[in-house]
C-alpha positions in Angstrom: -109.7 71.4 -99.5 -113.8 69.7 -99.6 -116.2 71.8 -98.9 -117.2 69.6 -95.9 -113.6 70.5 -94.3 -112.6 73.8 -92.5 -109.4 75.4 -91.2 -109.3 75.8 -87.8 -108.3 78.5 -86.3 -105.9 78.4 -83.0 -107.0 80.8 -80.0 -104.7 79.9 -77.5 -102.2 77.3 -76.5 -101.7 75.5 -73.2 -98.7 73.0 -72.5 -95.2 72.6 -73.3 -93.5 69.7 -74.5 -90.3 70.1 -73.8 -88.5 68.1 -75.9 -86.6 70.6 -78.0 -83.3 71.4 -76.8 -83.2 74.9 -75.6 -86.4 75.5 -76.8 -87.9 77.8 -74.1 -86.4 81.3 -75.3 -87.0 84.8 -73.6 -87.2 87.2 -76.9 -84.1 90.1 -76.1 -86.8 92.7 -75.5 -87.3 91.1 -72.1 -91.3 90.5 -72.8 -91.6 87.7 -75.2 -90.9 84.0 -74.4 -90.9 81.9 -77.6 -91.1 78.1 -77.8 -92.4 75.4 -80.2 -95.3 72.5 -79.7 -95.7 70.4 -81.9 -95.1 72.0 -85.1 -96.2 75.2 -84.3 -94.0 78.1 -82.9 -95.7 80.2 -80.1 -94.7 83.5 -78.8 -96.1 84.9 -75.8 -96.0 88.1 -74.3 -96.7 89.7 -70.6 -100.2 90.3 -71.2 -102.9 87.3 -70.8 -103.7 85.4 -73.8 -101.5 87.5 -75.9 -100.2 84.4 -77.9 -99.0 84.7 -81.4 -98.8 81.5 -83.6 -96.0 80.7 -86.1 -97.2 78.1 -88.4 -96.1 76.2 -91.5 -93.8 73.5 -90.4 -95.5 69.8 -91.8 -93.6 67.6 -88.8 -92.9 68.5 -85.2 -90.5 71.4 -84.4 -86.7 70.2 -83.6 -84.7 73.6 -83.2 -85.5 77.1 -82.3 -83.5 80.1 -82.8 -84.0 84.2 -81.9 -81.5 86.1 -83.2 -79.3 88.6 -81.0 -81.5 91.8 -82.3 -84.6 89.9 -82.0 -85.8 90.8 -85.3 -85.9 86.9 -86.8 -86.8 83.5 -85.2 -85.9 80.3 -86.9 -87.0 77.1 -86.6 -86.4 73.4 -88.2 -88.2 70.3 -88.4 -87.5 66.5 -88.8 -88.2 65.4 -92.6 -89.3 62.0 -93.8 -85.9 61.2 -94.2 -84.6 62.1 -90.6 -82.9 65.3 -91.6 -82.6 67.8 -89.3 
């Protein structure tokens, strides 16, 4: 990365696309909701601005998973070729 370029950092996220099938999930503890924006997964809890950020996807977010114990969340994306 140049010099002249930084990372950004993400505080807090506001919106929801939508456009994800079943991709507004409440977590099985009962206090997280979980959903993707763009490519980035987001996981909220009760409190205000407590938002964790999932990152690493290159294209925008096409499935979302929790499993039953609530221990992973999966995600997929659309490649360049239209996989899924």
């Amino acid at each position: 990365m140049s010099a002249d370029f930084k990372n950004l950092r993400i505080d807090s996220i506001i919106g929801f696309g939508g456009s994800v099938h079943d991709g507004l999930l409440k977590h099985p503890d009962g206090v997280h909701t979980v959903y993707s924006l763009g490519s980035t997964v987001v996981v909220c809890g009760k409190a205000p601005n407590s938002q964790e950020f999932l990152q690493g996807h290159t294209n925008v977010v096409s499935c979302l998973s929790v499993s039953k114990s609530g221990r992973y969340i999966a995600s997929g994306q659309v490649t360049h070729m239209g996989f899924q």
